[in-house]
C-alpha positions as CSV (number, residue, x, y, z in Angstrom):
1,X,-5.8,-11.6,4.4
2,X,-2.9,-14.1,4.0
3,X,0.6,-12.8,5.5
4,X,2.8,-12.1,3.2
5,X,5.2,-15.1,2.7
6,X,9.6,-15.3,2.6
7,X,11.6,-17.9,1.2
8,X,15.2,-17.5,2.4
9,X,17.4,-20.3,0.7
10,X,21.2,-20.4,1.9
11,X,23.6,-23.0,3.2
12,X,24.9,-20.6,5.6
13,X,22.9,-21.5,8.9
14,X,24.0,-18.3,10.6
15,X,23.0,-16.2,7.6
16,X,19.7,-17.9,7.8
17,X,19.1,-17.3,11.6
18,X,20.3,-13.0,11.6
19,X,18.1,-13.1,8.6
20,X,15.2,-14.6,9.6
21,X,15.5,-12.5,13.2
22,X,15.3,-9.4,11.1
23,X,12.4,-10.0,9.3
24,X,10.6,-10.7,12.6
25,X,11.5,-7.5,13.8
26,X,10.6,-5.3,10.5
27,X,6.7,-7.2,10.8
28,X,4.4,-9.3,12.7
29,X,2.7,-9.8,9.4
30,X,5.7,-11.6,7.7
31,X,5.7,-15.6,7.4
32,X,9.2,-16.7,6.8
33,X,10.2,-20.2,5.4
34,X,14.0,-21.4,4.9
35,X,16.2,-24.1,3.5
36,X,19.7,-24.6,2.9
37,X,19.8,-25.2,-0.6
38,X,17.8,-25.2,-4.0
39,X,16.8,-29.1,-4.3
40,X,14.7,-28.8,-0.5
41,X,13.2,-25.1,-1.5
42,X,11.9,-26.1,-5.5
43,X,10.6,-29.3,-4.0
44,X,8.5,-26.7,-1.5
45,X,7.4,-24.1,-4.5
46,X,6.7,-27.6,-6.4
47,X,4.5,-28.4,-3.6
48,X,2.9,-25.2,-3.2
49,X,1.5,-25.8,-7.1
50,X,0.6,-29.2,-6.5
51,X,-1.5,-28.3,-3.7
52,X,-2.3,-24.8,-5.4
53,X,-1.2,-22.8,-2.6
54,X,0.1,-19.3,-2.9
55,X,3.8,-19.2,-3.5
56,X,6.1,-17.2,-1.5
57,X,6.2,-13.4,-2.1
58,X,10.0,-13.1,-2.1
59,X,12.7,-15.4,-2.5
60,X,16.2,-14.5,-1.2
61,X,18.3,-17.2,-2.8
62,X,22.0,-17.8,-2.8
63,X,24.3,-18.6,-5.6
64,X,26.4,-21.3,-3.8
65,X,25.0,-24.2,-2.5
66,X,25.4,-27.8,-2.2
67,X,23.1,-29.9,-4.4
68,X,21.3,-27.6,-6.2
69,X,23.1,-24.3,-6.4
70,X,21.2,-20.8,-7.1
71,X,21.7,-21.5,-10.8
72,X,20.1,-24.4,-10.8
73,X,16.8,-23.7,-8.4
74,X,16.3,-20.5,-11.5
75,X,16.2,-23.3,-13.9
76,X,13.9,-25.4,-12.4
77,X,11.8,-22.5,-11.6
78,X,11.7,-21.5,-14.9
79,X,10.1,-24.8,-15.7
80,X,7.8,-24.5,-13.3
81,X,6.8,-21.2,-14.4
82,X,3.8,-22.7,-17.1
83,X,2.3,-23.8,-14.4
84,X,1.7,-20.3,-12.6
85,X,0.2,-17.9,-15.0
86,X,-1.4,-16.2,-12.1
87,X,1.5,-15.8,-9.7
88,X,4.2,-13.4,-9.2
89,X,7.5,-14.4,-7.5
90,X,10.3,-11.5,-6.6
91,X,13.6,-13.5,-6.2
92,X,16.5,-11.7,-5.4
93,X,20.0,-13.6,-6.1
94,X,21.3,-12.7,-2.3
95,X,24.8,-13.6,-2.6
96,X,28.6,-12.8,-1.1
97,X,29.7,-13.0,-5.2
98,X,30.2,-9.3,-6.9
99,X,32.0,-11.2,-9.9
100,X,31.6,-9.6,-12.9
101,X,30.8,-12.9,-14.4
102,X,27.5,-14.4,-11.9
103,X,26.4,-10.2,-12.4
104,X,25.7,-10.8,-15.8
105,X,24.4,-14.0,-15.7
106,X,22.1,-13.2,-13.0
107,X,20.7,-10.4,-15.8
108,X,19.9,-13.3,-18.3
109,X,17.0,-14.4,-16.1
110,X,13.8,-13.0,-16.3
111,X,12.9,-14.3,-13.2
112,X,15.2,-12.3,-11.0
113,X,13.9,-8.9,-9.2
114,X,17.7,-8.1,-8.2
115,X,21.0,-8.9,-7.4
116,X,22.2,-8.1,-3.5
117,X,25.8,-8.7,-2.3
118,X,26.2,-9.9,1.0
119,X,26.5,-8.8,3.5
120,X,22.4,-7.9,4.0
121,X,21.9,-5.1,6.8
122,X,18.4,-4.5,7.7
123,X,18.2,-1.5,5.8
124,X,18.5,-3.3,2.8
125,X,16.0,-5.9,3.8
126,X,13.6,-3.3,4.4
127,X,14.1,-1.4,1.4
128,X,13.5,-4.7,-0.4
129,X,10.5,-5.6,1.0
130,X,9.2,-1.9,0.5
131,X,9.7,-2.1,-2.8
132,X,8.0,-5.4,-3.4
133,X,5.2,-5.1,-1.6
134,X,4.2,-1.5,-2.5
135,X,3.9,-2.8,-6.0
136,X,1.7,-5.7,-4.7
137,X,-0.4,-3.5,-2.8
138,X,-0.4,-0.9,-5.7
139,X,-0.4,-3.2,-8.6
């Protein structure tokens, strides 16, 4: 059985690094990939279809970002999305924004799971991953 696979894409190095330290901690089983901003990580999920490799379970993806912005990696995904009938992706919009505004934009896409403000203790982190992976394992 493959380990179950974590895309964290942030700018914030130090973000990245806490995050990535939990995850560790919460499994053995959990393979965790990171980049700091949408252009590197929807070149990697493009690459995962190219080569038909699974895609990550769970993305945690930021809103602001140099290059491409959290926005804009959910657009490109959603193009890419023809091209994965068989795969399910939870991404959760993991940002320090609780405007209103990015709240209910985040709701017009399909492909988010959730919304999470920052900052992310590992409660939250494991309650995420409980959820998502239940389902998996029960769906």
């Amino acid at each position: 059985m493959r380990k179950s696979s974590i895309l964290l894409v942030d700018d914030d190095e130090v973000y990245l690094y806490v995050t990535k330290k939990i995850l560790n901690k919460l499994s053995d089983e959990l393979m965790v990939n990171s980049f700091t901003d949408g252009e590197q990580a929807i070149e990697f999920i493009g690459g995962c279809v190219k080569q038909k490799e699974s895609l990550p379970d769970v993305i945690l993806l930021d809103i602001n970002m140099p290059f491409l912005d959290g926005w804009g990696f959910l657009a490109e995904f959603k193009k890419l999305k023809p091209q994965l009938p068989n795969e399910h992706v939870n991404i959760f919009m993991v940002t320090s924004s609780n405007d209103s505004n990015d709240l209910k934009r985040a709701q017009e896409f399909e492909e988010l799971t959730g919304y999470v403000v920052k900052p992310v203790y590992e409660d939250k982190l494991t309650e995420i991953l409980t959820g998502v992976f239940d389902s998996l394992r029960n769906g």
